[in-house]
N, C-alpha and C positions, 0 to 999 in steps of 0.2 A: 934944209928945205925952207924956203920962203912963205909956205904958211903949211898949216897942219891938214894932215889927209884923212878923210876917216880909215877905215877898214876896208869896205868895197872897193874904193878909191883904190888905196894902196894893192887890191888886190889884181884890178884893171892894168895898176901901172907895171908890174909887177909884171903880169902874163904880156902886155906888149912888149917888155923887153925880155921875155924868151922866145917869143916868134911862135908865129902860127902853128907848127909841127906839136913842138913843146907845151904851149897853151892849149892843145886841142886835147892832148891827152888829160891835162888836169881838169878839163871844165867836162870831158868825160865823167866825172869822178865825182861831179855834185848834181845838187838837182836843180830842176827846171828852174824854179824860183831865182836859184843863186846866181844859176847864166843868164838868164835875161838882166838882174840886177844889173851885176856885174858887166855885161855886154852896153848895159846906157851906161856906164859910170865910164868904158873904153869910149866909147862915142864920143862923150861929153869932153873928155881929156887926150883929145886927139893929137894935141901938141903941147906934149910934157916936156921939160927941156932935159936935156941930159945929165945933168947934177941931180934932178928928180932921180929920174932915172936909176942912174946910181948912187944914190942915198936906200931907194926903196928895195934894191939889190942887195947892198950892206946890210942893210934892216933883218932882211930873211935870211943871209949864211947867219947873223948873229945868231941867231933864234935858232937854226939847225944845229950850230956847234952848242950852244946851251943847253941844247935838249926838248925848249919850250917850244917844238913843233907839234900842231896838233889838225884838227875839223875836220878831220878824217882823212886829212891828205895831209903826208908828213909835212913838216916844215909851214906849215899855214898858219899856224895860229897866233901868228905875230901881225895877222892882218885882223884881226876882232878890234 
């Protein structure tokens, strides 16, 4: 990645590359606070380039094959 993302960030980038269906069900799964966060931080990064993209994809199977998934929704906590 070309420069460093926070957590939110990464977690925006993240849910626009599993697509609407997929991200609907995880932003189900937290509270208000964390989607509207999360939903400006999608806004703001409206055009992530696709190396992002899949950097911040790699980033989360790591973290799922490692075990370090967490935030109440498996495989998330590699975006804190």
């Amino acid at each position: 990645m070309s420069r460093k993302y926070t957590g939110p960030e990464k977690v925006a980038i993240f849910l626009m590359a599993l697509g609407e269906e997929a991200a609907a069900k995880i932003l189900g799964q937290m509270e208000d606070r964390e989607i509207q966060t999360v939903g400006n931080y999608m806004s703001a990064l409206a055009d992530v380039d696709m190396t992002v993209l899949d950097q911040v994809t790699k980033e989360f199977y790591t973290a799922i094959e490692s075990g370090t998934g967490g935030l109440g929704i498996p495989g998330l906590d590699f975006l804190k």
